[in-house]
C-alpha positions in Angstrom: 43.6 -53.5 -100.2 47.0 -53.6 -98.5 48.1 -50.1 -96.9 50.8 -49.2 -99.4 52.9 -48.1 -96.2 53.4 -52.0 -95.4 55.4 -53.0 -99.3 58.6 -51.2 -100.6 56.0 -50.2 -103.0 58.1 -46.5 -104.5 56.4 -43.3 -103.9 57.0 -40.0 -102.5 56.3 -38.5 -98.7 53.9 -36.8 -97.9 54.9 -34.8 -95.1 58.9 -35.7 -95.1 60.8 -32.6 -95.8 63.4 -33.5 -98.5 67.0 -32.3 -97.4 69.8 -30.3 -99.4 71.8 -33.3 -99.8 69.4 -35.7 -101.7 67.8 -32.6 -103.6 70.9 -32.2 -105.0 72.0 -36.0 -105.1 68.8 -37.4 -106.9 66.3 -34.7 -108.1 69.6 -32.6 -109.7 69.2 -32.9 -113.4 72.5 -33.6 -115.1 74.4 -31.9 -118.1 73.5 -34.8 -120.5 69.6 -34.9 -119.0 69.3 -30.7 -119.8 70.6 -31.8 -123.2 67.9 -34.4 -124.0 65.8 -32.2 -122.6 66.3 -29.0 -125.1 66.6 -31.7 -127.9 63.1 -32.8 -127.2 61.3 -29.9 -126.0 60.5 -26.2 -127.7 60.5 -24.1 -124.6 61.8 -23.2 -121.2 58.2 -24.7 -119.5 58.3 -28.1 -121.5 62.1 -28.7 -120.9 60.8 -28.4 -117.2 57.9 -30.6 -117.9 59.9 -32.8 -118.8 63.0 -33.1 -116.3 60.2 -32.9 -113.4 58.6 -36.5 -114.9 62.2 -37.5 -116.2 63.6 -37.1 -112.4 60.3 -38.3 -110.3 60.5 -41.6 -112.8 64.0 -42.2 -112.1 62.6 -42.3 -108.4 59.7 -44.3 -108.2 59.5 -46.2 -111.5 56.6 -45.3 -112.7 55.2 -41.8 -113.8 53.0 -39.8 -112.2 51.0 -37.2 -113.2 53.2 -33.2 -112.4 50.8 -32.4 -109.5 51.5 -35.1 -107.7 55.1 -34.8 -107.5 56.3 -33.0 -104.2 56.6 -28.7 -104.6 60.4 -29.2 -102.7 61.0 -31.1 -105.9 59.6 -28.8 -108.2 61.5 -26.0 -106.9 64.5 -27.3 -106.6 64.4 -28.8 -110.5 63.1 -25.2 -111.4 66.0 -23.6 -109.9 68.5 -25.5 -111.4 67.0 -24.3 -114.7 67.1 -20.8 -113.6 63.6 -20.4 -114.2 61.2 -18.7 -112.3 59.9 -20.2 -109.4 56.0 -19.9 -110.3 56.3 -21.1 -113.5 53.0 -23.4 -114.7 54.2 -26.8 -115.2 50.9 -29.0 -115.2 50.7 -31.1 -118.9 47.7 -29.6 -120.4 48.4 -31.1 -123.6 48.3 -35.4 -123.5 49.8 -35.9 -126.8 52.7 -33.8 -125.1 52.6 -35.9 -121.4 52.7 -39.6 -123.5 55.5 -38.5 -126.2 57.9 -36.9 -123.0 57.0 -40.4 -121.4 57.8 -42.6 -124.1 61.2 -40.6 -124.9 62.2 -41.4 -120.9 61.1 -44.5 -121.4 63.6 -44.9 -124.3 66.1 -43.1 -122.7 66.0 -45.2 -119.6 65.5 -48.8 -121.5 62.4 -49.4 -119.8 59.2 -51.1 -121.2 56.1 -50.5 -120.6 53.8 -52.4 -117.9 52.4 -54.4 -120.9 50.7 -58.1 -121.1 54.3 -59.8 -120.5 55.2 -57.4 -117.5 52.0 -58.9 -116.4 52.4 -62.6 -116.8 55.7 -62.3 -115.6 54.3 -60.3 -112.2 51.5 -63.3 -111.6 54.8 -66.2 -112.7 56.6 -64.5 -109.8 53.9 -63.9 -107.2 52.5 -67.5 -107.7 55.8 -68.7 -106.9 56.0 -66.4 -104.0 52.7 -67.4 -102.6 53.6 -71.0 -102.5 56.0 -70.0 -100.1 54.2 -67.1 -98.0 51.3 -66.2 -97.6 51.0 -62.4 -96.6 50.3 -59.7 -99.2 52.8 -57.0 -98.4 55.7 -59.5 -99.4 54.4 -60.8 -102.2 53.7 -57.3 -103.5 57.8 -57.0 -102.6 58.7 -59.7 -104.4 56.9 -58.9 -107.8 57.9 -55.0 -107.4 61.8 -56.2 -107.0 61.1 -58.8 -110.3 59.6 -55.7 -112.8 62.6 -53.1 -111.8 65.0 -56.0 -112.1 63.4 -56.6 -115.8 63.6 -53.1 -116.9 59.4 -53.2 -116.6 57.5 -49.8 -115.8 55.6 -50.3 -112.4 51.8 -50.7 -113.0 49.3 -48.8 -110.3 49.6 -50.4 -106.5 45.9 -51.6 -107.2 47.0 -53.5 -110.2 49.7 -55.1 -108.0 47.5 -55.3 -104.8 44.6 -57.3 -107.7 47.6 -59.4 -108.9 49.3 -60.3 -105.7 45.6 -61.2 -104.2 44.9 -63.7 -106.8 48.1 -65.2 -106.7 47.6 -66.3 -103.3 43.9 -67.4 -103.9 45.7 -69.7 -106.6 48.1 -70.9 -104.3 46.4 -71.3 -101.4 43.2 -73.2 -103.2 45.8 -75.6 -104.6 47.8 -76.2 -101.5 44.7 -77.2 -99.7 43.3 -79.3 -102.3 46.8 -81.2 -102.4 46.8 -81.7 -98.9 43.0 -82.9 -98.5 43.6 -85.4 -101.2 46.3 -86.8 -99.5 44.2 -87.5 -96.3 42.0 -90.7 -96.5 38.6 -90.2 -95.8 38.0 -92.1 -92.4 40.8 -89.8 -91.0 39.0 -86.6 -92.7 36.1 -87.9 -90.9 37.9 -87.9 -87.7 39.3 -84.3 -87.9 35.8 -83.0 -88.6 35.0 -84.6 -85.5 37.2 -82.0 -83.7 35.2 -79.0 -84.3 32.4 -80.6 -82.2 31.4 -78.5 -78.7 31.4 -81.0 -75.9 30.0 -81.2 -72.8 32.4 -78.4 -71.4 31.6 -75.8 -74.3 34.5 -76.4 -75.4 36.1 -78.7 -78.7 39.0 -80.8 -79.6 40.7 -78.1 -81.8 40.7 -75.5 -79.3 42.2 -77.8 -76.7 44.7 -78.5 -79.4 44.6 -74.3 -80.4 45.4 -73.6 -76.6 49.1 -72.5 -76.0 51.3 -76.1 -74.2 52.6 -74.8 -70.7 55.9 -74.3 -70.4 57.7 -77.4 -70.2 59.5 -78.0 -66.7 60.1 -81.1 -64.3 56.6 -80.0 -62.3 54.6 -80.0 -65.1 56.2 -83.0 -66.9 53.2 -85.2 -66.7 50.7 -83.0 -67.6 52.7 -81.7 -70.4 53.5 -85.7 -71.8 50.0 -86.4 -71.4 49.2 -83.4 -73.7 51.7 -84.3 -76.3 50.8 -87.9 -76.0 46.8 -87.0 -76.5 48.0 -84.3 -80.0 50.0 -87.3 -80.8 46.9 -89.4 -80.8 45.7 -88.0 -84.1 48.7 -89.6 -86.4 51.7 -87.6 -87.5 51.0 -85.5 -90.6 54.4 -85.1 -92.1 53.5 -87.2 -94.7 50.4 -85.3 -96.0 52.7 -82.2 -95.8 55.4 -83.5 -98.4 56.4 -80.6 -100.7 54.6 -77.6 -98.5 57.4 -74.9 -97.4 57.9 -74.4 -93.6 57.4 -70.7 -94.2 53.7 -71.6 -95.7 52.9 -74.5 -93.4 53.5 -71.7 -90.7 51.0 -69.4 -91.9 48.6 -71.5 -92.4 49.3 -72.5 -88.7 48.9 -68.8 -87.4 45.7 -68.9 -89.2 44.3 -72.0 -87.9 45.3 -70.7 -84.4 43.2 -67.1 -85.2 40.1 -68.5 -86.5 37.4 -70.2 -84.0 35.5 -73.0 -84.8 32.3 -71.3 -85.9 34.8 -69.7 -88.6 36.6 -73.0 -89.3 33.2 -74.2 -89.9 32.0 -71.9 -92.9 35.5 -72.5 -94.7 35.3 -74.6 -97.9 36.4 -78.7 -97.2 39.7 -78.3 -98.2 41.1 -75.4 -96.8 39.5 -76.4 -93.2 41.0 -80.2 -93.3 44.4 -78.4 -94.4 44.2 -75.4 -91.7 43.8 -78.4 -89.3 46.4 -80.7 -90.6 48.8 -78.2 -90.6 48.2 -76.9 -86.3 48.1 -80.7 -85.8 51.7 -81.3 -87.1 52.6 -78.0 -85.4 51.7 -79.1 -82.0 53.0 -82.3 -82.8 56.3 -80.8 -83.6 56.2 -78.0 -81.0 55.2 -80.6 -78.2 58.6 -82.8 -79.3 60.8 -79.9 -79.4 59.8 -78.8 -75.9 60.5 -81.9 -74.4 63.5 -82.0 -75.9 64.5 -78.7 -74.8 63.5 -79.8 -70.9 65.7 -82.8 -71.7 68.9 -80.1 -73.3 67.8 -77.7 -69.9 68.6 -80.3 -67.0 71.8 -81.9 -68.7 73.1 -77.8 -69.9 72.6 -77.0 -65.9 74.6 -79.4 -64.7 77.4 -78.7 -67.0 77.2 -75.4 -65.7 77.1 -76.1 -62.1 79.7 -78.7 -62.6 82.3 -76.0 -64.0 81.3 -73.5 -61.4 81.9 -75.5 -58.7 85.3 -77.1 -60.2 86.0 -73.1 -60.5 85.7 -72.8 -56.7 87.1 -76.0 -56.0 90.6 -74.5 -57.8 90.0 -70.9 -56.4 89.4 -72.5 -52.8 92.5 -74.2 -53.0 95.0 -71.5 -54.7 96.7 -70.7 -51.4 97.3 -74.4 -50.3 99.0 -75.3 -53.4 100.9 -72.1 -53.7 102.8 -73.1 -50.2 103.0 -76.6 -51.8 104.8 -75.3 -54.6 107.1 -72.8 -51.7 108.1 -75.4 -50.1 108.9 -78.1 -53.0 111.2 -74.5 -53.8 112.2 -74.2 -50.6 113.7 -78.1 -50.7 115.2 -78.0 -54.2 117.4 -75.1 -52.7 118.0 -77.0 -49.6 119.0 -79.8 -51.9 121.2 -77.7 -54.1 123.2 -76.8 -50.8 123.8 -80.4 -49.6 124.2 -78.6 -45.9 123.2 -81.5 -43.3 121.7 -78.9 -40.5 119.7 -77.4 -43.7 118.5 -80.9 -44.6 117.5 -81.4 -41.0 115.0 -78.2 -40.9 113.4 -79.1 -44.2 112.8 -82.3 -42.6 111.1 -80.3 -39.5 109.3 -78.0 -41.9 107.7 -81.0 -43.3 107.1 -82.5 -40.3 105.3 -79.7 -39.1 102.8 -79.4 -41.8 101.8 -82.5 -41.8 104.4 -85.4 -42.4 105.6 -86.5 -45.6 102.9 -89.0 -46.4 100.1 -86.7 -45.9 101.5 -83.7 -47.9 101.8 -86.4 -50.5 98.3 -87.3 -50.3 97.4 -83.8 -50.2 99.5 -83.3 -54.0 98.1 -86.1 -55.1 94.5 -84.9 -54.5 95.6 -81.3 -55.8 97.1 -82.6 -59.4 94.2 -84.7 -59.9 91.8 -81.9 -59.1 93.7 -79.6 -61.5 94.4 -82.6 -64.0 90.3 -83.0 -64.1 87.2 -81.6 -66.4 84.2 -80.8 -65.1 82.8 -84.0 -66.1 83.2 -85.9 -63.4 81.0 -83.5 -61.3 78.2 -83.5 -63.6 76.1 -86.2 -62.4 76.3 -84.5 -58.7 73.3 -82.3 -60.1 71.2 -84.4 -61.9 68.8 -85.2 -59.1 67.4 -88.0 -58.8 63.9 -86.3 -59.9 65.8 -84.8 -62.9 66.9 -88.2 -63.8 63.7 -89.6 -63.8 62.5 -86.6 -66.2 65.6 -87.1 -68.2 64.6 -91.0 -69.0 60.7 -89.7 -69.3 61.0 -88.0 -72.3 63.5 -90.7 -74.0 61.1 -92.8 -73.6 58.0 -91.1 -75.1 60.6 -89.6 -77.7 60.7 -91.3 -81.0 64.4 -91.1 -81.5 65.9 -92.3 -84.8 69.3 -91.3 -86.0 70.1 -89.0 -88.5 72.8 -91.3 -90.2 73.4 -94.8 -90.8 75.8 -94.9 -87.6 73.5 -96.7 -85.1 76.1 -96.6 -81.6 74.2 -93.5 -80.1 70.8 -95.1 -80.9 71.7 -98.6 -79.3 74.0 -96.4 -76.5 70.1 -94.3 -75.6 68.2 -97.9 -75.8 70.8 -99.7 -73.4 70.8 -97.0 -70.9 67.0 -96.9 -71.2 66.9 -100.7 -70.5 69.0 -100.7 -67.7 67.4 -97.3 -66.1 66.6 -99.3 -63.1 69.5 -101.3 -62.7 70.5 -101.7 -58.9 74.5 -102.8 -59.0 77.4 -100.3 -59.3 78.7 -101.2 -62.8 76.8 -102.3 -65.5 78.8 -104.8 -68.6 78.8 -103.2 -71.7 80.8 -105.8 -73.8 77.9 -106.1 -76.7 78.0 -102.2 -77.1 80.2 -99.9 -79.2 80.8 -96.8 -77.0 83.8 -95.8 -79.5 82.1 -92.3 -80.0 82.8 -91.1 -76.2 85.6 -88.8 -75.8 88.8 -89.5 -73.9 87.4 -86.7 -71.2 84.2 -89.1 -70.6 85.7 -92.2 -71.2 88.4 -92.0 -67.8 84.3 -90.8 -65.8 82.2 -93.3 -66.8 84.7 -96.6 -67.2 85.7 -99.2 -64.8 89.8 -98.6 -64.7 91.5 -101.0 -66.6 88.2 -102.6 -67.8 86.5 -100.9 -71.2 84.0 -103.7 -70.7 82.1 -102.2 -67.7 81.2 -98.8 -66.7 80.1 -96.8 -63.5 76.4 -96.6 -62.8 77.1 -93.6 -61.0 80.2 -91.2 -61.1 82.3 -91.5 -58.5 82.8 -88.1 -55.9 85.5 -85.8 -57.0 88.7 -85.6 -54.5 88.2 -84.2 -51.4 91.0 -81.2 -50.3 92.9 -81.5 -46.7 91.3 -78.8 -45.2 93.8 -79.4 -42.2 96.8 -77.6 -44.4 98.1 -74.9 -42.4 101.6 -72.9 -42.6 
C-alpha cells in the first residue's frame, strides 16, 4: 500500500505541535456551531462529543473515531466550552457516534462515501491512470474529485484498493492497444532483443544504456547509435492516442526492469514496455543531435557579439579624437580665419592625411553600423561545419507548415556543402524569409541572385591612429 505521507491524503500529525494561531483559526467552534450543538445534544460531555468530531471533520473530511483526534485539539475545544479539562469524551454509545455524524453530515451538505462516491472515485482514477501512472497522484486526483462533490472520504485503504485497480485497468488496456497495433513479424523481432549474445549482454540493454553526451568528438559514435535505435522503425504510429506523461512512465519502467524481469511479464505489456523505450531513444537520440546542431551555431553568436563588443570598446578612444577633431574643424570653419584654416590643415596632416583619416571613418561607421552577423561564420570551424551538415543529413527534417522555402533553403545548402567557388547562384530559390540583417552578409551586392560561400572578414581598424 502507498505510504499515506506521499498523497494529500487529510489527516492529523502525529508529532507536529499545533500553534495558538490555527487552534484558534480552525479547531475554535463558532457561536452558530455551540448552538447546533446544545440543539442536538443533552449535556455538557455530548455537546463536546460532538464539536470534537464536528471540528476534526471539517479538517480531514472524514470522521474519525474521538481517540484519535490529537489531545492539543481536545483541549483547546474543551476550553472554549469552559469545561473541565479531564472530562471523558470517548462515544461509548454508537447509536449516539452515527446520529452526531449524520447531523454534521447534514449540516455540512456532505454525503456519505456510498456506491456513487465510489463509481465516481474509479470514473476519475481511470481517467487519471490513462495519463499517469504512479499511485500517490492518482490517489490525489480522486481525493480532490470527492471533496469537490460534497462526498465523505472513504478509508486510505479503500482509496489505495481503488486507485490500484484503476491502473491495472488502464495499464492492461494500454498495452493490449499497443500490441495489437504491432504486426507480428515486427513483435517477432523485438522479442528477439531480449536474447544474451555472445558478450552477455542483449539488444535492449544496449538500447536501455544511457547515449553519451552528444559533442563534435563523439559525433560518430553517437550517429552510429542513433542510426542502429533507428534501425528498429519509428513507433509513433503504434503510440497514437497514449499521453506523453504515460508513454514516459512506461519508459522509466522499461529502463528499471532487466531482461530476466521483462521476460516473466505477460506479451502485451513486454512488447508495449519495449515499444515505448524504443520511440524514446529514437526521440531522445534526434533531440540530442539537434541540440549539438543549436550548441555550435548559439556559440558562435555568442563569440561573434563578444568580439564585435571589443571590436567597439577597442576602438572608443580612436573615434572619440575623430569626433574632436571633426569639432575642432566645424569651429575652425565657423571662424573663416585663413591662419586657423591653415593649422586644421596641419592637424590633419599630422594624423594621417585626409584620405586615410577618411578611410579610417569609413572603417569606424561601418563597424558601428554592423550586427554581429557578419562575424559569425569566423567560429564555425571547419570541423564544426562538417558536424553542422552531419546531423542535417541523418535528420529527417520536414516542416511544420505548408511553407516549404526553409526546407528547399536546408536541401540546397546540403547539396552544395562541397561546393568549391566563392558564390554560389541561387536564382531557382526563394530566400524571401532572411532578414535584412542577413541578407546585406550572405548576398552578392547588387545581385540577389548569388550569395557568398563564405562571409567576408569584418573591417580591419588603423591601428596606426595616434594624437
Amino acid at each position: 500500500m502507498v505510504e499515506i505521507e506521499k498523497t494529500a491524503y487529510p489527516r492529523f500529525s502525529k508529532n507536529k505541535k499545533l500553534t495558538e494561531h490555527t487552534l484558534q483559526k480552525i479547531y475554535t467552534p463558532s457561536v452558530d456551531e455551540i448552538s447546533i450543538a446544545e440543539t442536538h445534544t443533552k449535556d455538557p460531555i455530548n455537546k463536546l462529543k460532538f464539536l470534537i468530531l464536528l471540528k476534526s471533520f471539517q479538517k480531514l473530511g472524514y470522521f474519525v473515531s474521538i481517540e484519535k483526534v490529537p489531545e492539543q485539539i481536545k483541549s483547546h475545544i474543551t476550553k472554549t466550552l469552559l469545561l473541565p479539562e479531564h472530562s471523558e469524551v470517548n462515544y461509548t454509545n454508537q447509536k449516539t457516534f452515527q446520529s452526531h455524524k449524520q447531523i454534521i453530515r447534514n449540516l455540512l451538505m456532505v454525503n456519505p462515501f456510498d456506491q456513487k462516491a465510489q463509481e465516481l472515485a474509479q470514473n476519475v482514477g481511470l481517467e487519471r491512470a490513462y495519463r499517469i501512472n504512479n499511485l500517490p497522484d492518482l490517489i490525489n486526483g480522486i481525493v480532490e474529485e470527492l471533496i469537490y462533490n460534497k462526498f465523505e472520504l472513504p478509508a486510505f485503504s479503500t482509496l489505495c484498493r481503488i486507485a490500484g485497480n484503476c491502473r491495472i485497468t488502464a495499464n492492461n488496456n494500454v498495452f493490449e492497444q499497443i500490441s495489437n497495433r504491432i504486426p507480428e513479424d515486427l513483435k517477432k523481432s523485438l522479442e528477439e532483443l531480449m536474447k544474451i549474445m555472445a558478450n552477455n549482454k542483449s539488444s535492449y540493454n544496449e538500447i536501455k544504456s544511457l547515449p553519451k553526451k552528444p559533442t563534435v568528438n563523439n559525433l560518430s559514435d553517437f550517429i552510429a547509435q542513433y542510426k542502429w535505435v533507428l534501425s528498429f522503425g519509428r513507433f509513433d504510429q503504434y503510440l497514437i492516442g497514449i499521453t506523453k506523461s504515460k508513454i514516459a512512465e512506461l519508459v522509466q519502467e522499461a529502463r528499471a526492469i532487466d531482461v530476466k524481469g521483462l521476460k516473466d511479464l505477460k506479451l502485451n505489456r513486454r512488447i508495449a514496455l519495449i515499444v515505448c523505450l524504443l520511440h524514446d531513444a529514437n526521440t531522445t537520440g534526434a533531440d540530442n543531435l539537434i541540440k549539438m546542431f543549436c550548441k555550435i551555431i548559439n556559440n558562435a553568436h555568442k563569440q561573434a557579439k563578444r568580439k564585435l563588443e571589443n571590436l567597439r570598446k577597442e576602438n572608443k578612444e580612436t573615434i572619440v579624437k575623430i569626433m574632436e577633431l571633426s569639432c575642432d574643424m566645424l569651429d575652425f570653419i565657423e571662424t573663416r580665419d585663413q591662419k586657423l584654416l591653415e593649422f586644421l590643415e596641419e592637424q590633419v596632416a599630422n594624423k594621417g592625411g585626409t584620405q586615410n583619416l577618411k578611410k579610417l571613418c569609413m572603417q569606424m561607421i561601418a563597424v558601428a553600423k554592423q550586427d554581429h552577423l557578419f562575424l559569425v561564420s569566423q567560429y564555425i570551424s571547419s570541423k564544426a561545419r562538417r558536424v553542422c551538415f552531419k546531423v542535417l543529413n541523418n535528420l529527417e527534417l520536414n516542416s511544420a507548415t505548408t511553407d516549404f522555402k526553409i526546407m528547399n533553403a536546408i536541401k540546397f545548402m546540403l547539396k552544395h556543402a562541397n561546393h568549391k567557388g566563392p558564390t554560389l547562384n541561387i536564382s531557382d530559390l526563394d530566400l524571401s524569409f532572411i532578414s535584412a540583417a542577413w541578407e546585406k552578409v550572405i548576398f552578392v551586392k547588387s545581385n540577389n541572385q548569388e550569395v557568398i560561400r563564405r562571409s567576408k572578414k569584418p573591417p580591419q581598424f588603423c591601428t596606426q591612429f595616434v594624437s
